[in-house]
KOLZAGU-662793 format. One line per field, with one value per residue (C-alpha): residue in one letter; x, y, z. Coordinates in steps of 0.02 Angstrom, whole numbers, plus 50000, padded with zeros to 5 digits. Layout:
residues N
residuo: [A ...]
X: [X ...]
Y: [Y ...]
Z: [Z ...]
END
This chain:
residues 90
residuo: [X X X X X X X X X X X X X X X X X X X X X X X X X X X X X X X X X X X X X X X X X X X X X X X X X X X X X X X X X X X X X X X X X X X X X X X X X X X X X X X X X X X X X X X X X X]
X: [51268 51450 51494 51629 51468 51381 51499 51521 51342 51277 51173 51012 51045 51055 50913 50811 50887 50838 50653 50626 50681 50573 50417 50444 50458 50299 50190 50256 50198 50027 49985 49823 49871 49738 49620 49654 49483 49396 49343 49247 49273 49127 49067 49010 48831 48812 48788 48607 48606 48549 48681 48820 48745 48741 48934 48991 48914 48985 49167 49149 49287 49216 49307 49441 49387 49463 49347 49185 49038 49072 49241 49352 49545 49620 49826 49957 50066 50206 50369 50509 50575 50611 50800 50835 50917 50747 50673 50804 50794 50967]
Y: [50352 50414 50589 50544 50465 50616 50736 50627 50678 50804 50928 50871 50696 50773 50875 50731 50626 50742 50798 50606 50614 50757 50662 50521 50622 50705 50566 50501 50653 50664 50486 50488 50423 50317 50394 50301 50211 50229 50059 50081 49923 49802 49812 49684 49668 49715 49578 49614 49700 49566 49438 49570 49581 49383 49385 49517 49431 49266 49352 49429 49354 49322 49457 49355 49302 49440 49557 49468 49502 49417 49390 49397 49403 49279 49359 49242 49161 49278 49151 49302 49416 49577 49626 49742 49855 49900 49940 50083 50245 50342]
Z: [47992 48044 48019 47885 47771 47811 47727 47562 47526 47417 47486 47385 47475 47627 47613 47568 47734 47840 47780 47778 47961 47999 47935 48044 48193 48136 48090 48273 48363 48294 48359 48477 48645 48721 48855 49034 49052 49225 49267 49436 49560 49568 49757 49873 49915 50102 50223 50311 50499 50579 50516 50548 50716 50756 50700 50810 50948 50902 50923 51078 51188 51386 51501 51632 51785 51893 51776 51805 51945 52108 52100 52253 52247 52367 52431 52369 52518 52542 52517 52495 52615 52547 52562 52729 52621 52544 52696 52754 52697 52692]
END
């Protein structure tokens, strides 16, 4: 309603408005609000040792060569000179 409507009414209309107002507000207020419900998660049966073991050792990744027993490192062929520069010290 616009303020203008508002002051055309008697007071016993007004009155009225305004108590109906109130008991909306009211009858909102005293509304229960649901309860959040804890729902606890559903958790996965646990695979057995043994089969947890047998995966892990299906994933193990076999070191590099330089990394295993017996290996030797062979030198590259040197191809490059280094610069002279390099090798004097100021």
């Amino acid at each position: 309603m616009k303020k203008s409507d508002l002051k055309k009414l008697k007071q016993s209309q007004l009155i009225k408005l305004l108590l109906k107002q109130d008991a909306q507000q009211v009858s909102q207020m005293n509304k229960p609000v649901p309860a959040p419900r804890m729902v606890k998660p559903i958790l996965k049966p646990r695979k057995s040792v043994k089969q947890m073991v047998k995966e892990y050792e299906e994933n193990i990744i076999a070191p590099p060569l330089q990394f295993q027993d017996g290996y030797r490192p062979v030198a590259e062929p040197r191809t490059i000179k280094p610069p002279a520069a390099a090798l004097r010290t100021k």
